[in-house]
DSSP file (Angstrom, degrees, kcal/mol; ACC not computed):
  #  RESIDUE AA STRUCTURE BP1 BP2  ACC     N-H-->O    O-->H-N    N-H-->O    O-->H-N    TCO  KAPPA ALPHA  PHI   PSI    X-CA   Y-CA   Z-CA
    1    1 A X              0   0    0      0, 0.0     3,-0.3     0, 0.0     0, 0.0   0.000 360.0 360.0 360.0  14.6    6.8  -13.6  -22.2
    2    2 A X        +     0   0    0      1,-0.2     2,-0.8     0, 0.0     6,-0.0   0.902 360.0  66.6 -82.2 -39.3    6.5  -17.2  -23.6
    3    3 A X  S    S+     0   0    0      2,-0.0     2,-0.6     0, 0.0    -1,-0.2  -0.418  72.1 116.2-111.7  45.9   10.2  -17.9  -22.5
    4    4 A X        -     0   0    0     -2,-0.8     0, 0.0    -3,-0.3     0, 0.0  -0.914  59.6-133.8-128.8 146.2   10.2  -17.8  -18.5
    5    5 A X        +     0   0    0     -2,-0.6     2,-0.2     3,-0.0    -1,-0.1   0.461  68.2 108.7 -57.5  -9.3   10.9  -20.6  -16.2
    6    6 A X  S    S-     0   0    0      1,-0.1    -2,-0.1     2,-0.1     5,-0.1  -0.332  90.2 -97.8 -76.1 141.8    8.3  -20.4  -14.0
    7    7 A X     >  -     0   0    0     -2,-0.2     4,-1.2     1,-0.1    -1,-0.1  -0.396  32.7-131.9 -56.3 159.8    5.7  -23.3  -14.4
    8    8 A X  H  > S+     0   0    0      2,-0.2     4,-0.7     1,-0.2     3,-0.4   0.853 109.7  60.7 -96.8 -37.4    2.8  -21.2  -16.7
    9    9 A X  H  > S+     0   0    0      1,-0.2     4,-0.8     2,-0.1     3,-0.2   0.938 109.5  38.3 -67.0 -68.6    0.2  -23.0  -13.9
   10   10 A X  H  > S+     0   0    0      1,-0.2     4,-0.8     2,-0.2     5,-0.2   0.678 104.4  73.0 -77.8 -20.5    2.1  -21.1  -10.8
   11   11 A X  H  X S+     0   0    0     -4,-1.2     4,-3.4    -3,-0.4     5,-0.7   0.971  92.1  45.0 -76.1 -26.1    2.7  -17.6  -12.5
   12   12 A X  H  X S+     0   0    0     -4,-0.7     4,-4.8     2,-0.2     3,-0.3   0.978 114.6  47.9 -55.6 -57.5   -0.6  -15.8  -12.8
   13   13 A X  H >X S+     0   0    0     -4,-0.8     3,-5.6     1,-0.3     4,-0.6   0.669 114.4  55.3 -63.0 -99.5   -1.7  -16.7   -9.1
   14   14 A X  H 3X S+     0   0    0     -4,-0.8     4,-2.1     1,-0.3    -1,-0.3   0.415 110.1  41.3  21.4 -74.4    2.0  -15.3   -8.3
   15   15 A X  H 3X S+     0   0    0     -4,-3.4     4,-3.0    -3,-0.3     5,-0.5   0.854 109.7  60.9 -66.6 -35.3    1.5  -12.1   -9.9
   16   16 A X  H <X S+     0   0    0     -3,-5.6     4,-0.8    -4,-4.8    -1,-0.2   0.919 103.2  46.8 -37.0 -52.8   -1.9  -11.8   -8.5
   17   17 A X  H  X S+     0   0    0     -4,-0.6     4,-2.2    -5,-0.3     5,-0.5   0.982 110.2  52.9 -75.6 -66.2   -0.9  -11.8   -4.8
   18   18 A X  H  X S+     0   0    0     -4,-2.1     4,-1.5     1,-0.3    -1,-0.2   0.813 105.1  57.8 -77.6   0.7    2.0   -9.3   -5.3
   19   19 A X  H  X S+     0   0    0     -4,-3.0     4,-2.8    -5,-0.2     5,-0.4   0.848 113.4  40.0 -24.3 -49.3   -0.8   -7.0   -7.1
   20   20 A X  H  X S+     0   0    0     -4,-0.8     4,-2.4    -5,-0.5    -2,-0.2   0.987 114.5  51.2 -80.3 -49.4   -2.7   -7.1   -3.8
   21   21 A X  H  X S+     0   0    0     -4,-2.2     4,-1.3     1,-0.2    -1,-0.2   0.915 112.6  44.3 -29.4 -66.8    0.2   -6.8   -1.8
   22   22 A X  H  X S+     0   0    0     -4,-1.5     4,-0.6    -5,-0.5    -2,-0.2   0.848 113.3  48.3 -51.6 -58.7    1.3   -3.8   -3.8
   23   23 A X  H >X>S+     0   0    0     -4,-2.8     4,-3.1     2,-0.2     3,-2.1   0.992 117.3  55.0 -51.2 -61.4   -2.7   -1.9   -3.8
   24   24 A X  H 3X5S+     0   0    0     -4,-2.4     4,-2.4    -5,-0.4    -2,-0.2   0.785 108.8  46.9 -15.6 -94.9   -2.2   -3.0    0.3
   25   25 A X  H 3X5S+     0   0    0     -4,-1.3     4,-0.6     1,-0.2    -1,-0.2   0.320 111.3  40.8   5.3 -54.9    0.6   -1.3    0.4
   26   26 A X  H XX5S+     0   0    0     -3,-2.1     4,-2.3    -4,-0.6     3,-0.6   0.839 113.9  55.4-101.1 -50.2   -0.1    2.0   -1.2
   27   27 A X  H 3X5S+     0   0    0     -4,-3.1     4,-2.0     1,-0.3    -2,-0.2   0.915 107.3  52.8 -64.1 -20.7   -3.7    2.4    0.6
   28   28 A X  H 3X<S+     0   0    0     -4,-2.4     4,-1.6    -5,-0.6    -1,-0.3   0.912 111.8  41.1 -75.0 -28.3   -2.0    1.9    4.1
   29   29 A X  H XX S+     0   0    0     -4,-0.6     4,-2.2    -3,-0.6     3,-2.0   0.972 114.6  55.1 -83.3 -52.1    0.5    4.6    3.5
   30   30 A X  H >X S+     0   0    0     -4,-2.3     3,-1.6     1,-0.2     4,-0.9   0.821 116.6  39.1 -29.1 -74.0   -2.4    6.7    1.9
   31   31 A X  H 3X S+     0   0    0     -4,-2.0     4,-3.0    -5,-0.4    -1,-0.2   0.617 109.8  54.3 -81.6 -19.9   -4.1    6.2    5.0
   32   32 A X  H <X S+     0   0    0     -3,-2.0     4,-2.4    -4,-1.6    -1,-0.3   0.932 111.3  55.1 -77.3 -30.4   -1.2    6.5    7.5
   33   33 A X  H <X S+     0   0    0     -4,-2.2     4,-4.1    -3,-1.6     3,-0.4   0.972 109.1  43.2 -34.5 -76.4   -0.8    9.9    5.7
   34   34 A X  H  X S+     0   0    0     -4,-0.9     4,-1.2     1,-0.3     3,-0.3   0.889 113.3  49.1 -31.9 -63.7   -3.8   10.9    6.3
   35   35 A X  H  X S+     0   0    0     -4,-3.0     4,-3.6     1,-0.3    -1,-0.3   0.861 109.4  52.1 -41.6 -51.9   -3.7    9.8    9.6
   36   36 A X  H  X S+     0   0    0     -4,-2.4     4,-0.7    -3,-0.4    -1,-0.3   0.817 108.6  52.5 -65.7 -39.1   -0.3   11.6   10.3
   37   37 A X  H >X S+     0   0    0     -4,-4.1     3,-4.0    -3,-0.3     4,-0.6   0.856 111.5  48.6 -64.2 -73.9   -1.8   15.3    8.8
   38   38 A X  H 3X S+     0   0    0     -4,-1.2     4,-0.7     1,-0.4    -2,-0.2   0.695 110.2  49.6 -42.3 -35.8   -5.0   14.9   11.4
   39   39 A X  H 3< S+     0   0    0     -4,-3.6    -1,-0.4    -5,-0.3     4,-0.3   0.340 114.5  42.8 -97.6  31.4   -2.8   14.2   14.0
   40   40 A X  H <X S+     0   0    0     -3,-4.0     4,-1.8    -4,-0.7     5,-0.2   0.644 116.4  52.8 -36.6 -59.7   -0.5   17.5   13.1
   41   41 A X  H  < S+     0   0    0     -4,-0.6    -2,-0.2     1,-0.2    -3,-0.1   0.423 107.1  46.4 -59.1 -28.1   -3.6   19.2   12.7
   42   42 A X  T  X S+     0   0    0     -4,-0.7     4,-1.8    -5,-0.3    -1,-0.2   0.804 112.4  57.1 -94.2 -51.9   -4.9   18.2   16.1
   43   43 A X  H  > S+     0   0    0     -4,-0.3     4,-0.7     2,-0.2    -2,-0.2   0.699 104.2  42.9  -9.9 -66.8   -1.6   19.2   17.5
   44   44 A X  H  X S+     0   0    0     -4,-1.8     4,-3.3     2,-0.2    -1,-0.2   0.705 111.4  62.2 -81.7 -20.2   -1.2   22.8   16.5
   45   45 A X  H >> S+     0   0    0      1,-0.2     4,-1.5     2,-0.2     3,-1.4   0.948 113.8  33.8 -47.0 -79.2   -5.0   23.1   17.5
   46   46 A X  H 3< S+     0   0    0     -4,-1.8    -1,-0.2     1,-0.3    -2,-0.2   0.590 119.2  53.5 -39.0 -38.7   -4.0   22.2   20.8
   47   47 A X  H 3< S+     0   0    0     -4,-0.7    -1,-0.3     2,-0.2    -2,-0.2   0.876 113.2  41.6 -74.5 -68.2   -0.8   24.0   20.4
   48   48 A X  H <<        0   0    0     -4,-3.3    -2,-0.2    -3,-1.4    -3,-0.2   0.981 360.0 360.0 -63.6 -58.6   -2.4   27.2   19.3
   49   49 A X     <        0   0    0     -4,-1.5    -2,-0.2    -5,-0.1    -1,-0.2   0.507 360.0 360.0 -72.3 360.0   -5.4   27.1   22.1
């Protein structure tokens, strides 16, 4: 990893941010999931009653 072009200063911070992007990422589609079953789930209630 010695031999990349990016200044050695800029990469870490660089790799940081798209970590947190990436964890962002995945816990908002976890959460939209979630979101998207309750309101299925709220649906068919209604749906059934």
């Amino acid at each position: 990893m010695q031999h990349i072009s990016l200044p050695r200063t800029n990469y870490p911070a660089c790799c940081y941010k798209l970590c947190v992007y990436y964890s962002l990422l995945r816990t908002r589609r976890a959460t939209n999931a979630r979101y998207l079953t309750q309101m299925q789930d709220n649906v068919t209630e209604l749906a059934i009653s």
